[in-house]
Steps between C-alpha positions, in 0.01 A plus 500: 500500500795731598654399178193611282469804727830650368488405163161731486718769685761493238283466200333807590825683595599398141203632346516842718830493386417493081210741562752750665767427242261530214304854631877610541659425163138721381517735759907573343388506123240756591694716734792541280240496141310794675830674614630441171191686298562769765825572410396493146246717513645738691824517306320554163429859625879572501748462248407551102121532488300483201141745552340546205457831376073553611510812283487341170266254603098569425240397714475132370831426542489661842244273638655169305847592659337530855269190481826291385663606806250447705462865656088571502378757257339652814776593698612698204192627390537855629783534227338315232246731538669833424719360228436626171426832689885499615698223327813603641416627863295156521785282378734628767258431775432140317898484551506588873178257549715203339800517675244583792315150435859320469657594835129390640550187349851433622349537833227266466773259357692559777210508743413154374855329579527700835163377606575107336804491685344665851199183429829222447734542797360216672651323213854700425835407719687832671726554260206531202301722749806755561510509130142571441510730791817723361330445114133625625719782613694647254199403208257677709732810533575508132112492426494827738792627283342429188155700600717789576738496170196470286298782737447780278476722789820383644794749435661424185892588673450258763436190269860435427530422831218264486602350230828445606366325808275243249771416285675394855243324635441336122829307583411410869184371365666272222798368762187394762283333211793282431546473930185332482463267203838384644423414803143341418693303234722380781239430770292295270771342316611334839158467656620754736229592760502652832 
C-alpha cells in the first residue's frame, strides 16, 4: 500500500513538474516575443523614417492610407474635414497626428510586454526577472522620450538632447534583448529551474 502510495506521489510530482516546465518554455517565448515587438516598434520612430508626404495625397488616398494602417478615420476626422479648405495647414497637422499615433502605439506595444511579463513572474527565474525589470525600465523611459521628441510643443533646441539620450538608450535596449534570449536559451536548454 505504501508502495502504491508513493508511486501516486511521484507521478503527480512528475506531471506538476511538465505542466510547470511547459507554461514556462510559453511564458519565455511570449515575454521575450512581446519585448521583442516593443523594441521594434519603438525603434522604428528613430533612425531613417519614411512618412509619406499627406500633401499630395487627395481624400481617397487619405482614407485608404489610414484604414491600411489601421488608425480610425474618426480620430482624424477633424482634419479630414478641413482639407481641401487648407491642403497644406491640414497636411502638417495630419503629420504631427501620425507621428502622434506612432509614439501611442510604441507604448501600447510596450505596455503589452510590461504587463505580459508583470502576469509571468511566477514562471521566470531571478536572473530573467532583473532583466525584464532593467528592460521595462529603460523601454518605458524611451517611450516617454519619444512623446517628447515628437511633441510639437516641446522646444525644438532641447531635442538634441533628447535625441541624444534615445540613440543611448537604443543600444542599452539592443545589449538587454540579447541579455535575455541568452539566458532563456540557457535556462531551458538545461532544464534549468529554480
Amino acid at each position: 500500500m505504501i508502495v502504491e502510495i508513493n508511486k501516486f506521489d511521484i507521478q503527480r510530482k512528475i506531471q506538476d513538474f511538465n505542466l510547470y516546465t511547459t507554461k514556462r518554455h510559453e511564458t519565455y517565448a511570449k515575454v521575450y516575443g512581446l519585448f521583442l515587438k516593443s523594441e521594434g516598434t519603438a525603434k522604428s520612430l528613430t533612425g531613417f523614417r519614411s512618412v509619406p508626404d499627406f500633401e499630395k495625397f487627395n481624400f481617397e488616398e487619405l482614407k485608404y492610407y489610414f484604414e491600411k494602417n489601421e488608425i480610425p478615420l474618426a480620430s482624424v476626422k477633424f482634419i479630414l474635414d478641413k482639407w481641401d479648405d487648407n491642403r497644406s495647414s491640414s497636411a502638417e497637422e495630419m503629420k504631427a497626428f501620425y507621428d502622434q499615433w506612432f509614439v501611442g502605439k510604441a507604448i501600447r506595444s510596450y505596455s503589452d510586454a510590461k504587463n505580459e511579463y508583470l502576469l509571468s513572474r511566477l514562471y521566470l527565474s531571478d536572473e530573467v526577472t532583473q532583466i525584464c525589470d532593467k528592460l521595462s525600465f529603460i523601454i518605458g523611459t524611451y517611450c516617454a522620450n519619444l512623446e517628447l521628441f515628437y511633441d510639437k510643443n516641446f522646444p525644438t533646441q532641447e531635442k538634441s538632447a533628447i535625441a541624444k539620450e534615445l540613440r543611448r538608450a537604443e543600444e542599452e535596449i539592443t545589449s538587454l534583448i540579447e541579455s535575455l534570449k541568452i539566458a532563456m536559451q540557457k535556462e531551458m536548454a538545461i532544464g534549468y529551474y529554480t
